[in-house]
N, C-alpha and C positions, 0 to 999 in steps of 0.2 A: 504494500500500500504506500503512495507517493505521499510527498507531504501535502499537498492540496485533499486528496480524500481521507488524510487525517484529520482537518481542519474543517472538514464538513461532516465526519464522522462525530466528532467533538461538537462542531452546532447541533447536529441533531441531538445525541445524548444529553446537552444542555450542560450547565455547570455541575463539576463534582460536588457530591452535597459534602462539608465541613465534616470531619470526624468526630469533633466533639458535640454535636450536636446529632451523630449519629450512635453515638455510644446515649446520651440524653435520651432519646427515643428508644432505648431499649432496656432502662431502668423499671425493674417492675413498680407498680402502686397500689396493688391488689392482696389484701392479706384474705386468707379462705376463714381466717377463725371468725365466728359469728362476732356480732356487736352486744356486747354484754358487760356494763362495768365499764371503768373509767379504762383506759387505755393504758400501756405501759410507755414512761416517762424516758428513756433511757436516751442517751447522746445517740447511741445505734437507733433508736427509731427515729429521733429527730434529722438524723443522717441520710438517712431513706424512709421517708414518710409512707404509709401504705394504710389506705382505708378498708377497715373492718365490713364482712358481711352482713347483710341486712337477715336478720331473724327472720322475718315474712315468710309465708309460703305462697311462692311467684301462681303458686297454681288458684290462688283465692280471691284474685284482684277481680274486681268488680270497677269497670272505665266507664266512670261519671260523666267527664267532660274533656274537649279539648283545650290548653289555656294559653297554647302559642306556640312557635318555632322559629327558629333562626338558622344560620351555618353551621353551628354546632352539634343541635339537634331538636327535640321538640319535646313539650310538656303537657301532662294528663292532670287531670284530677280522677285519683282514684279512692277506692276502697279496699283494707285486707280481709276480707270477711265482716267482722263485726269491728274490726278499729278503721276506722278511719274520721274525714281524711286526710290524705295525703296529696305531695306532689312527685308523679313520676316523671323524670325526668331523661331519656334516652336519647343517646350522643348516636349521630348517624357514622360515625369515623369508627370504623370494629379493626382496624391498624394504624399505627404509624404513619403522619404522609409521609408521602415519596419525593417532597422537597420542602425545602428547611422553612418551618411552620410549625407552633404550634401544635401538641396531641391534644385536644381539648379533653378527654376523660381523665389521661395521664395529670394534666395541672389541676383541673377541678379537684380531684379527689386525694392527691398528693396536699392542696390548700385546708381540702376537710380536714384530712389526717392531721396537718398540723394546728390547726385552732384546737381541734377535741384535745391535743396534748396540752396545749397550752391551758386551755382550761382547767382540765383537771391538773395540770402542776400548780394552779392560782391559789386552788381549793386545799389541795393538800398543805400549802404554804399558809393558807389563811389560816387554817384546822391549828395549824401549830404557832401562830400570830406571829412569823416570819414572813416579811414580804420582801418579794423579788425583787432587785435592785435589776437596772437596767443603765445605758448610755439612753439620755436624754433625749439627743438629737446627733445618732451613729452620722458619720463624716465618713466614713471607708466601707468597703466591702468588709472589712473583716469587723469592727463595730457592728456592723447591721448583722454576722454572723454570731458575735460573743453575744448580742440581746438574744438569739433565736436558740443558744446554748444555755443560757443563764436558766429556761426553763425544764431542761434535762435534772435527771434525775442527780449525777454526776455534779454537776455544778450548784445547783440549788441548795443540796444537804450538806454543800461544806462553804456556801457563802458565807464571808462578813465583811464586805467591803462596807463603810464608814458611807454616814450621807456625804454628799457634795452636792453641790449647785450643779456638777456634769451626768449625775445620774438621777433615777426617779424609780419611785416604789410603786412595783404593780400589785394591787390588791385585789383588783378584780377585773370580768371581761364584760363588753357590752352586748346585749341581746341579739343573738344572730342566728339566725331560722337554725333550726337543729335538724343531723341530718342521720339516718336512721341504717346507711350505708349502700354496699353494692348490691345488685341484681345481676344475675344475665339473662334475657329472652331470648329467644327465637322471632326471628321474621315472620314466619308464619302465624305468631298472638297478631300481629298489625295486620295485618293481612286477612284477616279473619274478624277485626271489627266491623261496625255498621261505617255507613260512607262516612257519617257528617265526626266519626271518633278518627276515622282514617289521617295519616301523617300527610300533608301532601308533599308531591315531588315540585321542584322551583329550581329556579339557574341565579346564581350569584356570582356576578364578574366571571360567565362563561363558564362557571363551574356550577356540574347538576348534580344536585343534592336530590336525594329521595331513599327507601328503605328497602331491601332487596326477602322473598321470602325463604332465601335460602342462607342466611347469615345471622349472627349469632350476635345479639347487642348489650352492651355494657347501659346500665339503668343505675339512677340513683335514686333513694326516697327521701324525701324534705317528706318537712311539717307543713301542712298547709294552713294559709295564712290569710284570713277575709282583705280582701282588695280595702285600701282605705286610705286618708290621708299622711305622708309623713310624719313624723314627728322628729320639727328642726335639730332640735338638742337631743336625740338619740343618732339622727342622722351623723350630728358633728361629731360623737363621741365616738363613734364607730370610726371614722376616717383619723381621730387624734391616733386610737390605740391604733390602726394599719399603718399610721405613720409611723410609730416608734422601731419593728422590728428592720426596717427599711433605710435605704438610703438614696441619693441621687447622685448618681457618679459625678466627677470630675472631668472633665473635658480633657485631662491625661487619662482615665481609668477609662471611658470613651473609646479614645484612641485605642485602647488595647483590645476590643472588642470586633 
């Protein structure tokens, strides 16, 4: 092959997708143990975050209504026999893409796993009137990593850093839909509802999104929650606490990306 049909071989196949973003995408997030009890706190879970199964039995769902969709995927109102309800929520992505984007089940459920630790390390901290100390306002990637450590099991039960004006005590979380964990379905439950519960198929920027009956989907269960006004001051309270474990690179740290 000459170097011109390398050079068109290469257009076609497109860009090499990045490796570390190809190893990301193959990081599991799935743990098979049901959801029962507070989670385990350890530096190794907060290392690989991985959301617990949903108790439910997929086979009792009773589909109330439909409550919307996106690129990511679409949401039910349902029931699990006699608890409900709930919100089902099924990512239409059942792998990995095939260029560098986003897994959206991977990060959703990796972000659950980590609040639910977070939480329950608040609780066991508060249980004992030790609260977690944190940086205030992390400046580095690795600040924004020592706040997301400080709530490991490791770190927490042998704090004593001193107050300072640089760091702040977290005693508690803000009210955040509670999520009940993983499902998998089959294509064929969707496929087998009446029309008006059906997922529809749509095209976003050229890319066709719909539900196949022959594939196998990753579901989560939320609380369901009556549609209703905000509430400013739970709103703000919620985006102070997403701000603390975080940070905003530097236009050198940028560069490096």
């Amino acid at each position: 092959m000459n170097r011109a049909s390398r050079l068109r071989e290469a257009q076609r196949m497109g860009p090499r997708p990045d490796p570390a973003w190809q190893a990301a995408m193959k990081v599991p997030f799935l743990d098979d143990s049901p959801m029962s009890g507070p989670p385990l706190c350890t530096a190794q879970n907060f290392k690989l975050p991985r959301l617990r199964q949903c108790a439910f039995e997929p086979g009792s769902i009773a589909w109330k209504k439909m409550l919307g969709g996106g690129l990511d995927g679409h949401t039910w109102k349902v029931w699990f026999g006699e608890m409900g309800p709930f919100v089902l929520k099924i990512f239409l992505d059942t792998d990995p893409p095939s260029f560098i984007h986003y897994y959206a089940a991977q990060r959703e459920c990796q972000n659950i796993a980590l609040f639910q630790m977070i939480e329950a390390a608040i609780a066991q901290a508060a249980a004992k009137s030790k609260p977690i100390r944190i940086h205030a306002n992390p400046q580095t990637q690795q600040e924004a990593l020592d706040n997301l450590y400080a709530f490991s099991d490791e770190v927490r039960l042998r704090q004593s850093s001193p107050e300072s004006s640089r760091t702040v005590s977290i005693t508690s979380i803000p009210r955040i839909r509670k999520c009940y964990g993983w499902l998998r379905l089959s294509g064929n439950v969707f496929h087998a509802l009446p029309l008006e519960l059906k997922a529809p198929s749509f095209k976003i920027d050229k890319i066709q999104r719909s539900m196949s009956f022959d594939r196998e989907y990753i579901a989560l269960v939320y609380e369901y929650i009556e549609e209703g006004r905000n509430n400013e001051a739970v709103v703000e309270e919620v985006d102070r606490f997403l701000a603390i474990p975080s940070h905003r690179p530097s236009r050198t740290e940028r560069a490096e990306y």
